[in-house]
C-alpha positions as CSV (number, residue, x, y, z in Angstrom):
1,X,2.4,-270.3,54.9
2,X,3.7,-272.2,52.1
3,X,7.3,-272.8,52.6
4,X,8.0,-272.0,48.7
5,X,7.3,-268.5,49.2
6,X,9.5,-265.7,48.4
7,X,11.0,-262.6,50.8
8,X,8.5,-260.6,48.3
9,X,5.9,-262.2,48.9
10,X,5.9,-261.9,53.0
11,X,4.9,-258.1,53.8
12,X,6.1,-256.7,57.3
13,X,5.1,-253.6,57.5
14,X,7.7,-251.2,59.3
15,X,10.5,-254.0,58.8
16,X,14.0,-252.2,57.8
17,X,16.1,-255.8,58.6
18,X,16.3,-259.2,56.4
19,X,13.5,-261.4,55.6
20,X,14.6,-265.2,55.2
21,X,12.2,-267.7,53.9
22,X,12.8,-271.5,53.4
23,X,12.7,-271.0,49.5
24,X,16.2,-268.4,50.3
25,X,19.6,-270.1,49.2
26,X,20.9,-268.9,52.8
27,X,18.0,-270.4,55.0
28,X,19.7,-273.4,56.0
29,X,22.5,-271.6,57.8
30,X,20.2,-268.8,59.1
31,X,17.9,-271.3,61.1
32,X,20.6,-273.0,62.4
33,X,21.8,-273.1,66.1
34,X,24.2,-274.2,68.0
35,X,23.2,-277.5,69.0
36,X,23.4,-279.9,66.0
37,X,20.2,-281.8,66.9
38,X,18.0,-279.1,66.6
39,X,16.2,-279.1,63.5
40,X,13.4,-276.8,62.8
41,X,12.0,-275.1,60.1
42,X,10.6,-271.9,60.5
43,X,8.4,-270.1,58.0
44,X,9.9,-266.8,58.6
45,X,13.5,-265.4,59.6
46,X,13.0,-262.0,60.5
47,X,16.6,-260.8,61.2
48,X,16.1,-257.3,63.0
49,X,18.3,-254.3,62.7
50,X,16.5,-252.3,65.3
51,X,13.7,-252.4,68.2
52,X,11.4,-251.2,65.5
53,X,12.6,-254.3,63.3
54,X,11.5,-256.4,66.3
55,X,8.1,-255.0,67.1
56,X,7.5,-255.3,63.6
57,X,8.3,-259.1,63.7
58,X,6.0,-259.6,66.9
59,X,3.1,-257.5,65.7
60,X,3.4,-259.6,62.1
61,X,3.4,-262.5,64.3
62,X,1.0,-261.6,66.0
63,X,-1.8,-260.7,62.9
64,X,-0.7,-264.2,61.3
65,X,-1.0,-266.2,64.2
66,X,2.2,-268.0,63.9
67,X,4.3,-269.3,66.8
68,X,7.2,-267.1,67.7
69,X,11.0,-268.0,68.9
70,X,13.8,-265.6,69.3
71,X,17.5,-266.2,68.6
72,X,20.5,-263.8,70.3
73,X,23.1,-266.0,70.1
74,X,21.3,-269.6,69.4
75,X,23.7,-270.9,72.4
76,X,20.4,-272.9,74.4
77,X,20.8,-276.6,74.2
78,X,16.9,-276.9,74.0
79,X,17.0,-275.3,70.8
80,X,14.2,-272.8,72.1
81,X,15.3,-269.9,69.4
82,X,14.0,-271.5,66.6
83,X,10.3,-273.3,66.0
84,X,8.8,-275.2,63.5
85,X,6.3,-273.2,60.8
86,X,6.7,-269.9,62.7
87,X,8.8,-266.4,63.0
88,X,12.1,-266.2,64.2
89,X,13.2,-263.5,65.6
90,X,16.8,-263.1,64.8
91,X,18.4,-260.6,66.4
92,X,22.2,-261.4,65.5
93,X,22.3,-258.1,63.7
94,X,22.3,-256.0,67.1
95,X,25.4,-256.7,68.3
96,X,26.1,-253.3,69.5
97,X,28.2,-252.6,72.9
98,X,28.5,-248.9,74.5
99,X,30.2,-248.5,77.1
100,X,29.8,-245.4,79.8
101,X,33.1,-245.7,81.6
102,X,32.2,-242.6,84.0
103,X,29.2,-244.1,85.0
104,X,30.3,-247.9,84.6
105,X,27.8,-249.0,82.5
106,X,27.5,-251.2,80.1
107,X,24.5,-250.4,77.0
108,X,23.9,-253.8,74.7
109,X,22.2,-255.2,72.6
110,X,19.6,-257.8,72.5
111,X,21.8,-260.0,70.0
112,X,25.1,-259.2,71.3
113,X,27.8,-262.1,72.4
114,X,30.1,-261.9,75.7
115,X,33.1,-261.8,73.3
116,X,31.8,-258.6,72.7
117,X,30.8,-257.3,76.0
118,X,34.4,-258.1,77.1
119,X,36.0,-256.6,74.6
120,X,33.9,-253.5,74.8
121,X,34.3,-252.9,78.8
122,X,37.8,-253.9,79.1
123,X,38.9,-251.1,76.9
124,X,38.1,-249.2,80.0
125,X,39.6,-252.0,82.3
126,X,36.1,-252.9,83.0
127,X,33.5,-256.0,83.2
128,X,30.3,-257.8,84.1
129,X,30.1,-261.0,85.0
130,X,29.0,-263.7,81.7
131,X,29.7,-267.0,81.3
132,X,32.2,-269.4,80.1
133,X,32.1,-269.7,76.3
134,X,32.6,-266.0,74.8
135,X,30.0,-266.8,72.0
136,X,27.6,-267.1,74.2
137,X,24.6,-265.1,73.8
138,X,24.1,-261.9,76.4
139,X,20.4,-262.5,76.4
140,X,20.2,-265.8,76.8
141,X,22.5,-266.6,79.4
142,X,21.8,-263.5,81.2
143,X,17.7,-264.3,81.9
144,X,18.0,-267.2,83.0
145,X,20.6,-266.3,85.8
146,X,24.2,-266.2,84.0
147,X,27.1,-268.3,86.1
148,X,30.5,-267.0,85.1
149,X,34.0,-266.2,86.4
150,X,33.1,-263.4,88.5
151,X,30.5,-264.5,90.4
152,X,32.5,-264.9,93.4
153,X,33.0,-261.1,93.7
154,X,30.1,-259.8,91.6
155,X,27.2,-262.5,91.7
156,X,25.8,-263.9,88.7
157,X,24.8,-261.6,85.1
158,X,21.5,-261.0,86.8
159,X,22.8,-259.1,89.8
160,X,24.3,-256.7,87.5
161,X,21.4,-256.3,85.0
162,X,20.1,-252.5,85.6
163,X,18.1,-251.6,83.1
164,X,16.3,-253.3,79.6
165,X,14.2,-252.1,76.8
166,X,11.7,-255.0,76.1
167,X,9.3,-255.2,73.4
168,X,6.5,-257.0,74.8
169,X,3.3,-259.4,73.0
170,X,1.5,-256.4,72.0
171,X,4.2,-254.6,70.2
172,X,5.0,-251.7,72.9
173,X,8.5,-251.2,73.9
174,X,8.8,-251.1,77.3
175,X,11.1,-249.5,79.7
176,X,12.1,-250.9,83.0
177,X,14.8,-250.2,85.5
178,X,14.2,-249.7,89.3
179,X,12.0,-247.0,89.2
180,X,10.2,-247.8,85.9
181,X,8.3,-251.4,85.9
182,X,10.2,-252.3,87.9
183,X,8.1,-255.6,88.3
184,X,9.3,-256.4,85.0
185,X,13.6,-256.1,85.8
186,X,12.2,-258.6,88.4
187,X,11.1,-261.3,86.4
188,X,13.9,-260.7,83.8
189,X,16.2,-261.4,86.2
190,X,16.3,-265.3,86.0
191,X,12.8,-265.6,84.5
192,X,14.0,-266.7,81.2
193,X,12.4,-265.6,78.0
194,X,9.1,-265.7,78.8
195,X,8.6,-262.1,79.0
196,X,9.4,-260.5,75.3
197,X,12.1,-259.6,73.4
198,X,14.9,-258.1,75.0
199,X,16.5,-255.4,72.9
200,X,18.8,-253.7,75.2
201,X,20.2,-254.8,78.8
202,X,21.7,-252.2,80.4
203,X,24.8,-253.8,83.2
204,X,27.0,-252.1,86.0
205,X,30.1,-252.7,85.0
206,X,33.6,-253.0,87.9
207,X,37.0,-252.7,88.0
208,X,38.7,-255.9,86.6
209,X,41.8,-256.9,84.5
210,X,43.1,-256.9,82.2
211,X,45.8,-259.0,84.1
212,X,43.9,-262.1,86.0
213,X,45.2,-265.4,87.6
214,X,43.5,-269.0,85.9
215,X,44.8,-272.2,87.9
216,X,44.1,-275.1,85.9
217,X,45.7,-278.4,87.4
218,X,45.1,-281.2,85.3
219,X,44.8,-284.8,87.4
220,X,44.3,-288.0,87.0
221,X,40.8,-289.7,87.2
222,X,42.5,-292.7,88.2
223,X,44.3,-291.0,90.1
224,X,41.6,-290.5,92.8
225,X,39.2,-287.8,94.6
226,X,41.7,-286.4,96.9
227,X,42.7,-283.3,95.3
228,X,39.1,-282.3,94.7
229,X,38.4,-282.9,98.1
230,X,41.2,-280.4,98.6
231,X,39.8,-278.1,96.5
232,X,36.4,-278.4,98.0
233,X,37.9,-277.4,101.4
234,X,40.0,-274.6,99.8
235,X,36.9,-273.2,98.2
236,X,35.2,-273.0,101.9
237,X,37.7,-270.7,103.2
238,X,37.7,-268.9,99.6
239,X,35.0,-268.7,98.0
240,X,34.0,-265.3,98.3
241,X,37.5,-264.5,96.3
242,X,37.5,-267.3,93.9
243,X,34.6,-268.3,90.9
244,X,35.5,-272.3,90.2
245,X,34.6,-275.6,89.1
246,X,36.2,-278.9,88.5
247,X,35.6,-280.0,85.0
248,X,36.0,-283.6,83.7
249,X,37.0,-284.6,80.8
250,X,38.8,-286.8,78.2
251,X,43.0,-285.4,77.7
252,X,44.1,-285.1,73.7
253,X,45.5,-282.8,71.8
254,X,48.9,-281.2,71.0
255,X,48.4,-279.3,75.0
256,X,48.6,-282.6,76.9
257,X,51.3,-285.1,77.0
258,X,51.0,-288.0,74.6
259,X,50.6,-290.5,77.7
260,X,47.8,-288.8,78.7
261,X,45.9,-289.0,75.8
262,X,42.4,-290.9,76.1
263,X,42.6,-290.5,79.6
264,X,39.9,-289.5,82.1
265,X,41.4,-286.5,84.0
266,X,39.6,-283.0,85.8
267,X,40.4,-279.6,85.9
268,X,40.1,-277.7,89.3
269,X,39.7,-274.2,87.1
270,X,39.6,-271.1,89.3
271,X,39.4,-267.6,88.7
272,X,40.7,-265.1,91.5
273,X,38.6,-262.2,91.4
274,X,40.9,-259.7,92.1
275,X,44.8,-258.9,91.9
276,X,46.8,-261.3,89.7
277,X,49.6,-261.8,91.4
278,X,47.8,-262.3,94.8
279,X,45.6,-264.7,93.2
280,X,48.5,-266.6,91.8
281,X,50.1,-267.1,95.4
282,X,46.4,-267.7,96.7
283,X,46.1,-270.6,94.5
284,X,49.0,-272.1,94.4
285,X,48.5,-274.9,96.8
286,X,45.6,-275.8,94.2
287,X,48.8,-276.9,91.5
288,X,50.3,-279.2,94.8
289,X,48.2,-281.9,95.3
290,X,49.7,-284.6,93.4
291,X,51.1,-285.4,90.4
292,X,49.7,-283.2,87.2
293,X,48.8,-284.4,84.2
294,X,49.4,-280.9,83.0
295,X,48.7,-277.8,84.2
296,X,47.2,-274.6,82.5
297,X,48.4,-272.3,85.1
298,X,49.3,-268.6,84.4
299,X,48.4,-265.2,84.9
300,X,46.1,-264.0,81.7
301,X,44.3,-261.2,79.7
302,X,40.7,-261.7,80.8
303,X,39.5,-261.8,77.4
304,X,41.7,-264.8,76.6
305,X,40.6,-266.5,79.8
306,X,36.9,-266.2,78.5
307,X,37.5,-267.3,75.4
308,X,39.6,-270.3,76.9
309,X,36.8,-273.0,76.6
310,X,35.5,-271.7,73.2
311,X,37.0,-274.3,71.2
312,X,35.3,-277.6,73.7
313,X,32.5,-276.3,72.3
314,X,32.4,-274.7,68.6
315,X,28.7,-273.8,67.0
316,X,26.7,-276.6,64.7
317,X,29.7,-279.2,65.5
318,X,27.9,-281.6,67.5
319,X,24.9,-283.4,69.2
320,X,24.7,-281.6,72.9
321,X,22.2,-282.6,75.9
322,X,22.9,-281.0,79.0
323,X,21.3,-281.2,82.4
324,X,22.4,-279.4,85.9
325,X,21.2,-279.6,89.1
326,X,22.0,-277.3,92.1
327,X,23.7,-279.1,95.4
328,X,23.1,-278.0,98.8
329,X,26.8,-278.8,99.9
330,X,29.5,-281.5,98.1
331,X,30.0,-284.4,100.6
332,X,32.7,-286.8,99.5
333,X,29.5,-289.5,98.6
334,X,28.8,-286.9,95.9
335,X,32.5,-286.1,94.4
336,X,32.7,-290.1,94.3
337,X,29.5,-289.7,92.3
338,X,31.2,-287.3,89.9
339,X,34.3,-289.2,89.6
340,X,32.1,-292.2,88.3
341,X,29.6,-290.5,85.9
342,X,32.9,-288.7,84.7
343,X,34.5,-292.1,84.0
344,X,31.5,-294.2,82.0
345,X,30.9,-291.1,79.6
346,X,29.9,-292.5,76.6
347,X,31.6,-289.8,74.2
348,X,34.8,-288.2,74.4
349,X,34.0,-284.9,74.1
350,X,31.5,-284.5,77.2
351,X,32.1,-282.3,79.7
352,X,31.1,-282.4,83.6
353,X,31.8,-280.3,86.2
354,X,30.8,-278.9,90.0
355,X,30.6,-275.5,90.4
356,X,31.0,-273.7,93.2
357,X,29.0,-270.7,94.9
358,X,29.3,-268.7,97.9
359,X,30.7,-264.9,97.7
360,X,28.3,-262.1,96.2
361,X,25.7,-265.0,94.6
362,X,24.9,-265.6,98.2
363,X,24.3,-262.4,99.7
364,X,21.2,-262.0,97.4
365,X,17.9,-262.0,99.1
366,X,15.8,-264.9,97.5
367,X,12.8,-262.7,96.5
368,X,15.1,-259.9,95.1
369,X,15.3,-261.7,91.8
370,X,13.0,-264.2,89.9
371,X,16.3,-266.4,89.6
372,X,15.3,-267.0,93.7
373,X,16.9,-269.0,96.5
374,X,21.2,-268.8,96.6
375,X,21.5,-271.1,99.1
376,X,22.8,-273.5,97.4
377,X,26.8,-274.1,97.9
378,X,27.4,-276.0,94.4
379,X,26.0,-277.2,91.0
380,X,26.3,-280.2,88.8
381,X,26.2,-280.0,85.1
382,X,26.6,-283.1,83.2
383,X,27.2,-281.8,79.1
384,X,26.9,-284.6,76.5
385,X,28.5,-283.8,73.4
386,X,28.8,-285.9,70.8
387,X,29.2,-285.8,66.4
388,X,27.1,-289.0,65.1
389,X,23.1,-289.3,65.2
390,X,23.5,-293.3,66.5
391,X,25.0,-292.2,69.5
392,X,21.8,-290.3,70.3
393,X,20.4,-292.8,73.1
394,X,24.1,-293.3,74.9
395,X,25.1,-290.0,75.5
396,X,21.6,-288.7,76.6
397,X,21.2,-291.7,78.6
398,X,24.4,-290.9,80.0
399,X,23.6,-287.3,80.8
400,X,20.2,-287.9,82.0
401,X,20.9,-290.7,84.6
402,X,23.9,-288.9,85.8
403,X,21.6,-286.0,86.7
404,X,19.0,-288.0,88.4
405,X,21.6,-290.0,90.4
406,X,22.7,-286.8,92.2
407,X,19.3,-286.0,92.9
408,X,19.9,-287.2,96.8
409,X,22.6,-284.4,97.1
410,X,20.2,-281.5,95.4
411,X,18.7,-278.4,96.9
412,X,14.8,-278.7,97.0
413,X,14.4,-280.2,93.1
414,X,16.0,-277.1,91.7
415,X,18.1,-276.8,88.7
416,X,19.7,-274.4,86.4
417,X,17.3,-273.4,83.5
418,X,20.4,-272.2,81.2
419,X,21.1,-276.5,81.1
420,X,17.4,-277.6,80.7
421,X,18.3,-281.2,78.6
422,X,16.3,-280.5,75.9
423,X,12.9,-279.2,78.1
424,X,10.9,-282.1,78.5
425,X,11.1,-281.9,82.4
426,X,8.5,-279.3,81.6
427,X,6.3,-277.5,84.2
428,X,7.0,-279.7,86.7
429,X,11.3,-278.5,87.0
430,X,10.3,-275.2,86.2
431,X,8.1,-274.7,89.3
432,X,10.2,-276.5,91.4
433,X,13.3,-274.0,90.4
434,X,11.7,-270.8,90.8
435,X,10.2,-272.2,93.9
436,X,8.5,-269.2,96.3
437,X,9.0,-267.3,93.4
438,X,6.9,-268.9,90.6
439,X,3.7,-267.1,91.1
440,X,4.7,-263.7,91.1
441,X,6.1,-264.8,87.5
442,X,2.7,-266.0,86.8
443,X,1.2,-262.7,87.4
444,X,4.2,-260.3,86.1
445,X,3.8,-263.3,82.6
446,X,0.2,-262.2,82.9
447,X,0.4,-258.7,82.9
448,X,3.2,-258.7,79.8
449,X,2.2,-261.8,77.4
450,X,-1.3,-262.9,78.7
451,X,-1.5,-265.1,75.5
452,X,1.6,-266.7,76.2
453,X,3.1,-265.8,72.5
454,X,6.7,-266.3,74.4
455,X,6.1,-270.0,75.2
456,X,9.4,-271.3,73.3
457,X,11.3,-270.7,76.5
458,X,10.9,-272.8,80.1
459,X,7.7,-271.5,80.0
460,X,5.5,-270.0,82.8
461,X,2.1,-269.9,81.4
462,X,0.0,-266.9,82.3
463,X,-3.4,-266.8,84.6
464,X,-6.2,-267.6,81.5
C-alpha cells in the first residue's frame, strides 16, 4: 500500500469506525503505544466502533494480505499492537463497562481499561481482579494471565473470565463460555492473543471495597534484607489473605523526605483482601521492622489504590524493557539477588519487584487454564525504564542479566508472558511457559487461526 494514500482511497466494506492512514495529520499519535521504543508504521489504523467494525478490519486484512496487530490499551512492552506496513486493529473506541450487579457480572469491552472496570463494578461495591496500573488494557493483561491485588482471594483475571465474544481469522464471531467452545475460554485464558480479537470478556465480579487497607513501608536498601525476610515469612502464614510484592526503587519527589532522595529503597506493598480495618491490624507488624524511610500506609478507596502506581509509569514517556520470571520459593540467596540487581540499576526510574502467590492462584488445577502450572510461590520482574535512546544498551543490559541471574531460583524455565522483554526469547520461552499445556494451544490455534494471521502476540504457531 502506498503510505501516501488517503482514508478515501482504502475501501472496508461494512466499516462504521475511523480509518487512519500514515498521510492523516493524527497518525503519529494513533500508532503510538505505550512503550517509547516501539516504532512502527502501519499501513492502516482501523479504529473499530463495534464487533462488526472488527470483522470488517480482519476480513480486509485478510483479502489484502497484510499483517494484522491489535491494540486495547497498547500497555505490552513488546509493542505487539502495532506492525510495520499492516492493519491495526484499534479497538480504544470500545470502552464500554456493564455491570449486572444481581448476577455479579461484569460485560466489557475489547478495548476497555481497568480504570474503567473499577469504576464501573465498584458502583455496586464490586470487582475483578486486574492489575496494577489502572490504564492498563483489560484484554491484554487479562489473556495472558492478569496478576493484580486480589489475587490472593480471587486468583488472577483469568480465573474470573466467564465468557468472550471473539472474532476469529475468518471473520466469524464466536461465542464461548463453559458450555459453548468451551475449548476456546481455555486457551484465552493465559493463551495470549493468539486466538482473535477479543470484543467482549465477560467476568464474575465479588464483594470488595470500597474501603481497603494498602501497607507500604518504605526501607532502606542500605539498610539491608531483614525486613523482606520478614515479610517473606509473614506472607507464608498470609498469603491466602494478602496480594503483595516488594518493589525497588529510587526515592524523589515532594512524598519522601529530602534525605532520602536518590536513595535505593523497597516497598513491601500489600493489599488485604478483605475487611479494612482487620487488614490494617493484620499488617501492621509489616510498618515495624525498622526504621522507614516513609511509609504509605492507610486505609483507601480501591480505585485510588489501583491507580496508585499510575504515575511510575505514564504512556509514551519512556524507553521500557521488562522481563519476569516465576520462582519456586524466595530463599534468602535470591532476596540478596534482588537487593543487588536493585542497587546497580542503571536508570532511576526502574522498577523491580517479587511478587508473591499462594491463596486462590494456587488452588487452580494446572490443566484448567492455558495460563497452566500455579505452583510457583513467587515472581521476579525486573522493569527498565528509562527517557534517552543512548541509554538503550544499559538499561536492557541491566534488565536482561538481572533476569537470567535468577534463573537458578526459577520454576521449570517459566515466565510471565505479560513481561516478555521485547519477544525475542521467542518459541523457545513460550513452550517452556505453557509447559504440559502448549500443545493443546497448538490444536485449539489450529482449529481458530490455522494461518496464523494472529502471530504479533507470543505466538503459538498452528499444526501446517
Amino acid at each position: 500500500m502506498n503510505k501516501q494514500m488517503t482514508a478515501t482511497d482504502v475501501r472496508i466494506d461494512g466499516f462504521g469506525g475511523e480509518i487512519i492512514v500514515p498521510s492523516a495529520p493524527g497518525f503519529d499519535k494513533a500508532r503510538a503505544v505505550w512503550n517509547a521504543m516501539i516504532d512502527k508504521r502501519p499501513a492502516v489504523i482501523a479504529r473499530c466502533r463495534t464487533a462488526d467494525d472488527v470483522i470488517a478490519a480482519v476480513t480486509f486484512a485478510r483479502a489484502k494480505n497484510l499483517p494484522v496487530a491489535i491494540k486495547a490499551g497498547g500497555h505490552n512492552v513488546a509493542g505487539h499492537a502495532v506492525c510495520d506496513e499492516g492493519v491495526m486493529i484499534d479497538l480504544s473506541l470500545m470502552r464500554g463497562v456493564t455491570v449486572d450487579a444481581d448476577r455479579a457480572i461484569a460485560s466489557v469491552e475489547g478495548g476497555a481499561l481497568w480504570r474503567d472496570v473499577d469504576a464501573a463494578s465498584q458502583e455496586h461495591g464490586l470487582a475483578t481482579p486486574g492489575g496494577l496500573i489502572s490504564d492498563t488494557g483489560v484484554a491484554g493483561l487479562t489473556l495472558s494471565g492478569g496478576i493484580g491485588w486480589l489475587r490472593a482471594k480471587h486468583g488472577l483475571s483469568i480465573d474470573n473470565l466467564v465468557a468472550a465474544d471473539v472474532v476469529t481469522a475468518d471473520g466469524t464471531l464466536v461465542h464461548t463460555n463453559a458450555e459453548e467452545n468451551p475449548d476456546l475460554l481455555w486457551a484465552l485464558k493465559g493463551g495470549g492473543g493468539n486466538f482473535g480479537v477479543v470484543t467482549r470478556f465477560a467476568f464474575a465480579l465479588h464483594p470488595t471495597g470500597p474501603e481497603m487497607m494498602f501497607a507500604a513501608p518504605i526501607y532502606a536498601v542500605e539498610d539491608g534484607p531483614e525486613p523482606i525476610r520478614a515479610w517473606r515469612d509473614f506472607l507464608a502464614q498470609h498469603g491466602d489473605r494478602v496480594g503483595s510484592l516488594c518493589e525497588f526503587s529510587t526515592a524523589g519527589g515532594d512524598d519522601f523526605p529530602k534525605e532520602s532522595w536518590g536513595k535505593r529503597v523497597y516497598t513491601l506493598a500489600c493489599v488485604y483482601n478483605g475487611d479494612a480495618a482487620e487488614g490494617e491490624a493484620l499488617l501492621q507488624p509489616l510498618r515495624e521492622l525498622g526504621n522507614m524511610v516513609t511509609d504509605f500506609s492507610g486505609r483507601m478507596n480501591y480505585c485510588e489504590i489501583q491507580q496508585l502506581f499510575d504515575t511510575l509509569m505514564p504512556a509514551g514517556d519512556f524507553r521500557c524493557y521488562w522481563k519476569a520470571r516465576y520462582l519456586t520459593d524466595l530463599p534468602d540467596g535470591m532476596i540478596d539477588l534482588a537487593m543487588a540487581n536493585a542497587a546497580a540499576a542503571p536508570s532511576d526510574n526502574s522498577l523491580s519487584s517479587l511478587w508473591n502467590f499462594g491463596g486462590a492462584t494456587a488452588k487452580v488445577a494446572s490443566d484448567a487454564t492455558a495460563f497452566g502450572d500455579r505452583s510457583m510461590g513467587w515472581m521476579y520482574s525486573l522493569d527498565g525504564v528509562w527517557s534517552n535512546v543512548e541509554d538503550d544498551d544499559a538499561n536492557m543490559i541491566w534488565s536482561r542479566e538481572g533476569w537470567s541471574s535468577a534463573e537458578r531460583y526459577g520454576h521449570h524455565g517459566r515466565a510471565y508472558l505479560n513481561f516478555p522483554g521485547h519477544g525475542e526469547d521467542g518459541d523457545a520461552l513460550t513452550r517452556a511457559s505453557f509447559g504440559a499445556n502448549y500443545q493443546r494451544l497448538v490444536e485449539v490455534k489450529t482449529k481458530y487461526d490455522p494461518q496464523n494471521v494472529f502471530r504479533f502476540n507470543q505466538n503459538i504457531p498452528p499444526e501446517f
